[in-house]
C-alpha positions as CSV (number, residue, x, y, z in Angstrom):
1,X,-17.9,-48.8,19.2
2,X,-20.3,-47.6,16.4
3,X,-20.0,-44.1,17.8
4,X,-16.0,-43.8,17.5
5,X,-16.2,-45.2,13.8
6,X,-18.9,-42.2,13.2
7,X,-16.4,-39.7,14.7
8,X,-13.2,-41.3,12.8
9,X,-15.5,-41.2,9.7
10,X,-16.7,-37.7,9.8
11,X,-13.6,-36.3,11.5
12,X,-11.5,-38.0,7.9
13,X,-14.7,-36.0,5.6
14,X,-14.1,-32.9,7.5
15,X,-10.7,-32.3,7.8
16,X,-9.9,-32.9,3.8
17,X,-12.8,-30.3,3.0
18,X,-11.1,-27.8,5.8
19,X,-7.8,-28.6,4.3
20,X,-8.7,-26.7,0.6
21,X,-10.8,-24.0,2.4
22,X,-9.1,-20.8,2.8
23,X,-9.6,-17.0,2.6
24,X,-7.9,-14.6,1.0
25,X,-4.0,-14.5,0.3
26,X,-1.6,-11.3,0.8
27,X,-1.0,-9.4,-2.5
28,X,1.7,-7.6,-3.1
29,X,3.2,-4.7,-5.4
30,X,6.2,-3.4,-6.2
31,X,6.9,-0.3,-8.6
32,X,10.0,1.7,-9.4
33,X,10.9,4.5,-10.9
34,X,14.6,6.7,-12.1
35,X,14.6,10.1,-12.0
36,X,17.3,12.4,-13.0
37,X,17.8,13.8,-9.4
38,X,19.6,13.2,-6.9
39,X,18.1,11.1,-4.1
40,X,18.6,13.9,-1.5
41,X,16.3,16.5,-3.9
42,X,13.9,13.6,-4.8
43,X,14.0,12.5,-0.5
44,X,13.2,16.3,0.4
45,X,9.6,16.2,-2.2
46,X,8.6,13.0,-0.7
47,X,10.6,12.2,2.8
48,X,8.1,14.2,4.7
49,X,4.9,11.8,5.8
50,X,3.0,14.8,6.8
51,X,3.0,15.9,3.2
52,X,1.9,13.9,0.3
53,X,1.1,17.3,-2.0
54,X,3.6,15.0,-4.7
55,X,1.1,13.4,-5.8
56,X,-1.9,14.1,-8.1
57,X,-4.5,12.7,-6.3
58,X,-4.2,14.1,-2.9
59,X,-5.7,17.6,-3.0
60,X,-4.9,18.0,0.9
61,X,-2.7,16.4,3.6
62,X,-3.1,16.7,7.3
63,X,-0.7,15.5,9.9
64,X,0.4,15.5,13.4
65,X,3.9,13.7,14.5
66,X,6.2,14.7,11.8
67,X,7.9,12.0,11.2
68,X,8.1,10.5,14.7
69,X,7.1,6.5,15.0
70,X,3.0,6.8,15.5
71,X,2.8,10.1,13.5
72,X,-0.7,10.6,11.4
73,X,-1.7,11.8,8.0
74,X,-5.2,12.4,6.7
75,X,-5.2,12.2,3.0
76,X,-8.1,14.0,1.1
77,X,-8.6,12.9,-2.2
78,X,-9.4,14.6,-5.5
79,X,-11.4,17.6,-3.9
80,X,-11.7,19.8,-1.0
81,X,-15.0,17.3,0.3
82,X,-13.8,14.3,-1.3
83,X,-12.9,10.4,0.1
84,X,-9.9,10.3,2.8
85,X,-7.4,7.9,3.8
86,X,-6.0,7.6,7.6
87,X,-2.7,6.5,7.7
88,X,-0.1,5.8,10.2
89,X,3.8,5.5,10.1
90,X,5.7,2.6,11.8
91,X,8.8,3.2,10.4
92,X,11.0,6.1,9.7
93,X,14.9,6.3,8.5
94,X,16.4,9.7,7.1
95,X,19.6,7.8,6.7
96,X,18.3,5.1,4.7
97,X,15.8,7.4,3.0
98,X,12.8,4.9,3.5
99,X,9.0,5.5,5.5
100,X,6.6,2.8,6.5
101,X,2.9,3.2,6.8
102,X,-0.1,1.1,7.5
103,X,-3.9,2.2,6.2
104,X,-5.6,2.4,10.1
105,X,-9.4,4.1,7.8
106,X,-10.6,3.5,4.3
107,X,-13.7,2.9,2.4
108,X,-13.4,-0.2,0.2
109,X,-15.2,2.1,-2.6
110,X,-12.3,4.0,-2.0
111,X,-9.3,1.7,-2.6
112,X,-10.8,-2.0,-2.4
113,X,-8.3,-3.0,0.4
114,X,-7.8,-4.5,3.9
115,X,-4.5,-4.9,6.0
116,X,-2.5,-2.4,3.8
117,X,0.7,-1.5,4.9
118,X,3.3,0.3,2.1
119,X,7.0,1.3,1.9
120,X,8.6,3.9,0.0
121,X,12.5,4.0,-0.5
122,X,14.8,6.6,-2.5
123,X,18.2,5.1,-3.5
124,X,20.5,6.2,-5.7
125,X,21.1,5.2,-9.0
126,X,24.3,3.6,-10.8
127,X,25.4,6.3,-13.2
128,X,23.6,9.4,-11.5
129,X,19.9,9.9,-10.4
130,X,17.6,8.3,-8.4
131,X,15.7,5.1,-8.3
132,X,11.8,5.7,-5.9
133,X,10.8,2.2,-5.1
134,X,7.4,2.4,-3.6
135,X,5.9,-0.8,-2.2
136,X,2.8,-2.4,-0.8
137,X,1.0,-5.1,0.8
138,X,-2.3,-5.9,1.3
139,X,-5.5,-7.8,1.7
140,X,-8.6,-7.4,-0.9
141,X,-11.3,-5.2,0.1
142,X,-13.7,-8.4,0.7
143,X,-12.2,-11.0,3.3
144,X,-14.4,-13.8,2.4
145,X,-14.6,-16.3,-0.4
146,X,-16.6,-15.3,-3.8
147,X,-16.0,-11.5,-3.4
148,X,-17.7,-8.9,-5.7
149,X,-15.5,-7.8,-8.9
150,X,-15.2,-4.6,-7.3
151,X,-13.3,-6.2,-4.1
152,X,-11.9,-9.0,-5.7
153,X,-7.6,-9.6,-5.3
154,X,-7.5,-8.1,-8.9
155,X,-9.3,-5.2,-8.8
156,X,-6.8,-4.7,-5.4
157,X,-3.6,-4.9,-7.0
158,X,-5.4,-2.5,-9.9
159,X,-6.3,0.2,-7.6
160,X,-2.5,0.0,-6.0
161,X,-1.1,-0.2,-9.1
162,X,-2.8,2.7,-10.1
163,X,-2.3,4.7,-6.8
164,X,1.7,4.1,-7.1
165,X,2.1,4.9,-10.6
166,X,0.3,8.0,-10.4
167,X,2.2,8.9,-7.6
168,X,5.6,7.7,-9.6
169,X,4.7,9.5,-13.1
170,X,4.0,12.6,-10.5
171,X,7.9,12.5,-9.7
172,X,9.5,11.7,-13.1
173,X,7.3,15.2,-14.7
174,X,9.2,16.6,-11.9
175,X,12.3,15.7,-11.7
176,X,12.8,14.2,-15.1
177,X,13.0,10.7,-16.2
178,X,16.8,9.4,-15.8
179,X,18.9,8.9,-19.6
C-alpha cells in the first residue's frame, strides 16, 4: 500500500514539472515588398531556384533540378570561399508564381537556425506593380532550453529578418519601389 501512495505522490510532482517544460517554439517571419513591375518581370529575376544572383549576399549559386520538386541549390555567401547554404525545393508553381524550400545544411554561425523552411510569392498589386512576399519558418539555432545569445529565438528572427530584407531592398533598387 505504502508503495502505490509513493508512485501516486511522485507521479502528481512529476507530471506538473513536465507539464511547464518545453523546448523551443516555431518562429515565424513574414516580409513584403511593392515594386513598380509587373509580377511576370519581377517572377523572371527571382522564379528561377537555381539562381539567387538577386540578392546581395549570394556571390554564387549552384544548382541541379531546375525547378523540378527535389531540385538543389548551393548558396555561397559573400565571397568566392565563403559560408554556404544547401537548400532544397518542395514546392514549385509558375502559375501561382510561388517556390518552397527547406534549409537540408547550415552552420548556426551562419544563420542561427534549425528546421527552416521559406516561401516566396509574386502577386500583383491593386493599381499596377507587384507585391514579393517572402516568408519563413523556423527553429533557433540552439534546440535546448537556456541557449547562447547568439542562438537564441531573437537573434533567429534577426538574422531572417535581415536575410529577407536584404534580399527585398535588392528587388525594389531594381525594379523600383511602387507610387
Amino acid at each position: 500500500m505504502n508503495r502505490r501512495v509513493l508512485l501516486v505522490t511522485t507521479a502528481a510532482l512529476l507530471v506538473p514539472g513536465m507539464v511547464w517544460a518545453h523546448g523551443p517554439t516555431r518562429q515565424k517571419v513574414t516580409l513584403t515588398a511593392e515594386v513598380a513591375a509587373s509580377p511576370e518581370e519581377v517572377w523572371t529575376v527571382v522564379g528561377n531556384f537555381d539562381d539567387m544572383s538577386w540578392h546581395p549576399a549570394v556571390f554564387a549559386t549552384e544548382g541541379k533540378g531546375g525547378n523540378e520538386i527535389d531540385a538543389t541549390r548551393l548558396l555561397t555567401l559573400g565571397q568566392e570561399d565563403g559560408p554556404t547554404i544547401d537548400e532544397v525545393l518542395y514546392k514549385f508553381s509558375d502559375d501561382k508564381m510561388s517556390y518552397s524550400y527547406r534549409i537540408t545544411d547550415v552552420a548556426v554561425e551562419v544563420l542561427p537556425v534549425t528546421n527552416y523552411s521559406s516561401h516566396l510569392t509574386v502577386k500583383p498589386r491593386d493599381g499596377g506593380g507587384s507585391i514579393i512576399e517572402w516568408r519563413g519558418a523556423f527553429y533557433r539555432g540552439y534546440p535546448n532550453n537556456d541557449p547562447p545569445a547568439e542562438l537564441n529565438d531573437e537573434a533567429a528572427i534577426a538574422a531572417v529578418t535581415g536575410v529577407y530584407q536584404a534580399g527585398l531592398d535588392a528587388l525594389v533598387e531594381r525594379f523600383g519601389a511602387a507610387s
